[in-house]
C-alpha positions as CSV (number, residue, x, y, z in Angstrom):
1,X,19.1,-49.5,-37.4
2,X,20.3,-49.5,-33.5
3,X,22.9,-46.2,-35.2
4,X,19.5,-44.5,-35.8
5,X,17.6,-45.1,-32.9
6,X,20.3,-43.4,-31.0
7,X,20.5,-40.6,-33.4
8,X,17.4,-39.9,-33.2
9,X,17.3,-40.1,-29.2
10,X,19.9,-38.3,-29.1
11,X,18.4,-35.2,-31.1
12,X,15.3,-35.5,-28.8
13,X,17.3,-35.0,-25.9
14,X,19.1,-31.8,-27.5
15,X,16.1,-30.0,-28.5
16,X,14.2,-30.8,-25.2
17,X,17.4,-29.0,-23.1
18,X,16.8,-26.0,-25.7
19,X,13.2,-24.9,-24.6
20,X,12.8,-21.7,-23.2
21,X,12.3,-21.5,-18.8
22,X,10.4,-19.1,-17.5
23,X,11.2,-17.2,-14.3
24,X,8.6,-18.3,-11.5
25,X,6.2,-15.5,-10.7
26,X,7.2,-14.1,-7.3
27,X,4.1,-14.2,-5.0
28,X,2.9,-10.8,-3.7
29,X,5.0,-9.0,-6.5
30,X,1.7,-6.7,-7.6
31,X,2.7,-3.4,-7.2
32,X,0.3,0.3,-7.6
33,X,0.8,2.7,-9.9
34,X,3.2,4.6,-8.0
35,X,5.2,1.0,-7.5
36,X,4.1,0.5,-4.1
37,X,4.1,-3.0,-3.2
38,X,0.4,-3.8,-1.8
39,X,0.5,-7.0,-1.0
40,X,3.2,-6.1,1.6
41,X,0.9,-4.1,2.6
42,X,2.7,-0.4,0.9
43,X,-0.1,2.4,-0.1
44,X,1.4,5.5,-1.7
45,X,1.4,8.6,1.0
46,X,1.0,12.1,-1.5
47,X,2.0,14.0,1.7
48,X,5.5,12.4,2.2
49,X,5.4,11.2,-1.7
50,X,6.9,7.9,-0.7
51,X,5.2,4.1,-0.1
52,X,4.7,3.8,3.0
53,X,3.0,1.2,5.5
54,X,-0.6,3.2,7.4
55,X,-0.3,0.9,10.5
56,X,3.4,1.3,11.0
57,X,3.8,5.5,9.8
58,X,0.6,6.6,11.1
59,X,-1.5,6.5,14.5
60,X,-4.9,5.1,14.7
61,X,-7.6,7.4,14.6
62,X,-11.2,7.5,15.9
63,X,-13.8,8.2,13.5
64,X,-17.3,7.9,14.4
65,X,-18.5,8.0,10.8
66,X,-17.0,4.0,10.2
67,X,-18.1,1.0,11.2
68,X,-16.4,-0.1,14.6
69,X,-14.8,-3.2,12.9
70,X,-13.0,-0.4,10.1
71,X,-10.5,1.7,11.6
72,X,-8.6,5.8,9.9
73,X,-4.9,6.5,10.3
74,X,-3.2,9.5,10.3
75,X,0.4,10.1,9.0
76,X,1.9,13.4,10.3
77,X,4.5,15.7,8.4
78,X,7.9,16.1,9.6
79,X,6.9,19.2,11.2
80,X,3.2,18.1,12.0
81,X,2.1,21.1,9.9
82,X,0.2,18.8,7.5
83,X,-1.5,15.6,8.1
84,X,-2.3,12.7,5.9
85,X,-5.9,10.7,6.7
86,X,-6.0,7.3,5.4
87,X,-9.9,6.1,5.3
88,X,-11.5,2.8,4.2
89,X,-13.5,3.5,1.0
90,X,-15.5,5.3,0.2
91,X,-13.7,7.7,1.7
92,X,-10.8,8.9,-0.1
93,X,-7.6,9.9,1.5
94,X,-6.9,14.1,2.6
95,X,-4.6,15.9,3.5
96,X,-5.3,18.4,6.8
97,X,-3.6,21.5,7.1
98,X,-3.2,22.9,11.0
99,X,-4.6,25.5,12.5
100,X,-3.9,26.2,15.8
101,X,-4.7,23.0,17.4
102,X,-6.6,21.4,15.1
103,X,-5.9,20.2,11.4
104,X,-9.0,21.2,8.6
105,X,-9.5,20.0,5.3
106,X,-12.0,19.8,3.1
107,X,-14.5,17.0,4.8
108,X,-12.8,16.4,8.2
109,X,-11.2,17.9,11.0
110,X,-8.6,15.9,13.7
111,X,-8.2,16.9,17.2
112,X,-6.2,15.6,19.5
113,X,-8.3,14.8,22.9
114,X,-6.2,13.4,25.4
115,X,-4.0,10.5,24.3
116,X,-6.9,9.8,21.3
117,X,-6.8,11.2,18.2
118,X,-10.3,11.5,16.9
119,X,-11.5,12.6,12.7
120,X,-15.0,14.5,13.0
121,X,-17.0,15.7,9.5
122,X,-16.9,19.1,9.0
């Protein structure tokens, strides 16, 4: 009787070692379509096609449109022909092209007055 008692212990403790462990979920592994990794706080830039962080690429813009607790970035080509805004919704991000001194899209223009960079409507 005491033989099968430690059999059958025995064969517990073999098929209990045999369940499947699954990987821990990483914390703040969600990532965009484009694979950008937002809680790390990556958004995907079209204009340098790559994930990049607003607040560390881009400068802070002014634009009077937002609430003053909201704030626009701008990310700037490699040759500052282009620029990329970066608004709080619902805006959606565009890309300015220059002219002369100032860079025109669609629904926004960005000048540069003084050391301030500041997004006006069109």
């Amino acid at each position: 009787m005491r033989k099968n008692i430690w059999i059958i212990v025995s064969g517990l403790v073999c098929f209990s070692a045999c369940r499947s462990v699954q990987a821990p979920q990483l914390i703040g592994g969600n990532k965009d379509e484009h694979g950008c990794l937002t809680a790390a706080g990556y958004t995907w830039s079209e204009l340098r096609r790559d994930c990049i962080r607003i607040f560390e690429d881009g400068v802070r813009v002014d634009d009077p449109s937002l609430q003053p607790s909201l704030t626009s970035y701008a990310v700037f080509a490699a040759d500052s022909s282009r620029v990329e805004v970066f608004r709080p919704s619902p805006f959606r991000n565009e890309i300015l092209d220059r002219k002369g001194g100032v860079w025109q899209g669609k629904t926004c223009k960005l000048y540069r007055t003084g050391d301030r960079w500041e997004l006006r409507e069109r």
